[in-house]
N, C-alpha and C positions, 0 to 999 in steps of 0.2 A: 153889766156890759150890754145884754139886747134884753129889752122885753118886747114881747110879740101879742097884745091882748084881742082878742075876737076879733080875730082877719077872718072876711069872707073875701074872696078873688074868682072872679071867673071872664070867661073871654064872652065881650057881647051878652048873652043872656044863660049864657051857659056858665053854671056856679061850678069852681074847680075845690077852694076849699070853703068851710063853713066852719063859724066860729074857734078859728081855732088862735089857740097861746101858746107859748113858750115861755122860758127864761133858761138866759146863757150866763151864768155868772164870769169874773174876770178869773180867765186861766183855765176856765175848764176849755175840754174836745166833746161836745155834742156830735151825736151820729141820729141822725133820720135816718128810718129803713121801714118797709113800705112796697107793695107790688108796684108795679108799673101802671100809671094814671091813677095811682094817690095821691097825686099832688105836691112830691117831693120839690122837685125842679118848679115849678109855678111860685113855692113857696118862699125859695134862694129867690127867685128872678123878682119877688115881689119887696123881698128886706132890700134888696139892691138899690131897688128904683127903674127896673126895666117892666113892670106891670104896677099898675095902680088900685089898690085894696076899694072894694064897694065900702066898707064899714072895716073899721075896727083902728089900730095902734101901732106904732113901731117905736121903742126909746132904744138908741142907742146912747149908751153915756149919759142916759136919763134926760134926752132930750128926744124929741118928735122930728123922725126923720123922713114919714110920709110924705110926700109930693118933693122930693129933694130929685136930683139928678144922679143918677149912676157915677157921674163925675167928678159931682159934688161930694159925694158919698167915701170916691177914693179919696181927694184929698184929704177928708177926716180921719182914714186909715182904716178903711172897709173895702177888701179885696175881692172879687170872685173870681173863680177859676171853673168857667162852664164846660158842662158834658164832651163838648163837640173837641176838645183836645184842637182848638185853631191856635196855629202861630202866623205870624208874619213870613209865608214861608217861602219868599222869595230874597228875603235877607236871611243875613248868618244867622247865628243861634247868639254872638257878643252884639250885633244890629239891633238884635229884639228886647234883651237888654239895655239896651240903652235908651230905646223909646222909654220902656219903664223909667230908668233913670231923671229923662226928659218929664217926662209927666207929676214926675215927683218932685220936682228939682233937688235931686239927691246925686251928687257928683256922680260921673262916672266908675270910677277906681272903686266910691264905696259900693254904689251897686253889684257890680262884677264877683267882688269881693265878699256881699251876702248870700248869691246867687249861687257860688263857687262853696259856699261855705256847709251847705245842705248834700252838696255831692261834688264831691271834689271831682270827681272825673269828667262831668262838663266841661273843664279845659282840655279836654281832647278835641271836640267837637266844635269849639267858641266859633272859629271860618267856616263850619260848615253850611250852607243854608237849612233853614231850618224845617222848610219840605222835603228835605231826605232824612231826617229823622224818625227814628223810629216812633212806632203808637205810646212806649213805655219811656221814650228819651223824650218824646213832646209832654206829657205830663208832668214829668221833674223841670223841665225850662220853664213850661206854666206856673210851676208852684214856687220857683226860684223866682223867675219875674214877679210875682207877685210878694215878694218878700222886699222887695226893694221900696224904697222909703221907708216910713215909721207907723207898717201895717197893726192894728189892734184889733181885729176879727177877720178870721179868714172864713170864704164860702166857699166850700167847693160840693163839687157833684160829679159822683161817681168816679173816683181820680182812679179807682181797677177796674174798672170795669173793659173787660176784653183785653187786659195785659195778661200774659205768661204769668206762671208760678213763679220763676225766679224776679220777675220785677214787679212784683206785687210784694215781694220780700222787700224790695228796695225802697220803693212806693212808704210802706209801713214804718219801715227805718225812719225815713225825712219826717214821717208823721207823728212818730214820738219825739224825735230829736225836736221838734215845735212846740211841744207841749209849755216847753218852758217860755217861749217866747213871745206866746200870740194864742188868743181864746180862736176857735174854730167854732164851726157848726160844718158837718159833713155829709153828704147823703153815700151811703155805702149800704151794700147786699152781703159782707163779705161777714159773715155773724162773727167768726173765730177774733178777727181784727177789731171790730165793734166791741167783744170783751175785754181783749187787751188794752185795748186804746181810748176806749170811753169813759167819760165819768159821767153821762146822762144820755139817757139813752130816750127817742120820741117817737112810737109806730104812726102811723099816718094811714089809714084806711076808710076809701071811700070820700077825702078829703076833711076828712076827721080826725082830730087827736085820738088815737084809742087807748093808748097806754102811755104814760110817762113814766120813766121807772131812772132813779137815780142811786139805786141801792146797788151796787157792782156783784152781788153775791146774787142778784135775781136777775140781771141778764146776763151774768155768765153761762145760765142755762140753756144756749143756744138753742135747744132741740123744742123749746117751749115759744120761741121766737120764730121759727121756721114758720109755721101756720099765716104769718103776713107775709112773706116772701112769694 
């Protein structure tokens, strides 16, 4: 589904990461985790197409997706869902949906309808604008917009980070109920949900791969994990 081989990225002459790899096979949830200027979010923005790698590789679907457009990228069915929790937020919460829909040329009725299908309870709020939305209701629209059309890897970053306990329960919900639908790669802090929910797990330190661990039984150890946090 992605492979990531000897990405170096940095801004200007400042190196963010170095030589680093991955691979996301189809169907798995990959979690990045990592202190703060590891190079997590550099790394999303660079599979994307919103930063361009000094050296190295990106196959998605085992094609070379390097110097491609973010845009370009969605059309192929490569979603990101950034830190910053931005909606369109002087339109509703069904408006912003339907941009998505727009962009995918994916009917209306079905997008609504995918969107609605992750959390049913966004049909309370569809007229709301989606600036009065909560920090924990703007991350479920994100991830629901982003489901619209015919997504085949999801990026997202940091989708709990500063929600409540009980919407990070909700947050985790939509994120397994995904599992079956759509390979991910996620950057999360949250260790306990990284076991449940992970099937490959990539510490990032220093802007360096330090550990890859795909054995569910060796990062269920959270407390061994902590020390990159």
């Amino acid at each position: 589904m992605l492979t990531v081989k000897n990405l170096d990225v940095g801004y200007g002459h400042a190196m963010v990461l170095h030589d680093v790899s991955l691979q996301i096979e189809k169907g798995q949830m990959a979690f990045l985790i990592g202190r703060n200027g590891a190079g997590k979010t550099t790394l999303l923005k660079t599979i994307i197409g919103l930063l361009s790698p000094k050296k190295g590789s990106i196959l998605y679907q085992d094609e070379e997706i390097v110097g491609l457009s973010p845009e370009e990228l969605y059309l192929r069915g490569v979603r990101y869902v950034a830190q910053e929790k931005k909606v369109f937020g002087n339109l509703t919460v069904r408006e912003n949906i339907e941009i998505a829909a727009h962009a995918s040329k994916e009917p209306i009725d079905e997008a609504l309808k995918k969107a609605l299908s992750i959390y049913p309870k966004m049909e309370n709020f569809l007229n709301i604008k989606a600036g009065q939305l909560s920090g924990g209701q703007r991350q479920i629209l994100l991830v629901g917009r982003a489901l619209v059309g015919n997504p085949k890897l999801l990026l997202i970053d940091e989708p709990t980070q500063g929600l409540a306990a009980i919407v990070i329960n909700e947050i985790e919900k939509i994120l397994s109920n995904l599992k079956a639908q759509v390979s991910a790669t996620i950057v999360e802090q949250n260790l306990a949900m990284v076991n449940r929910l992970g099937d490959r797990v990539y510490i990032l330190k220093e802007g360096k791969i330090a550990r890859e661990i795909n054995n569910k039984a060796e990062f269920a150890n959270t407390q061994a994990l902590e020390e990159y946090l």
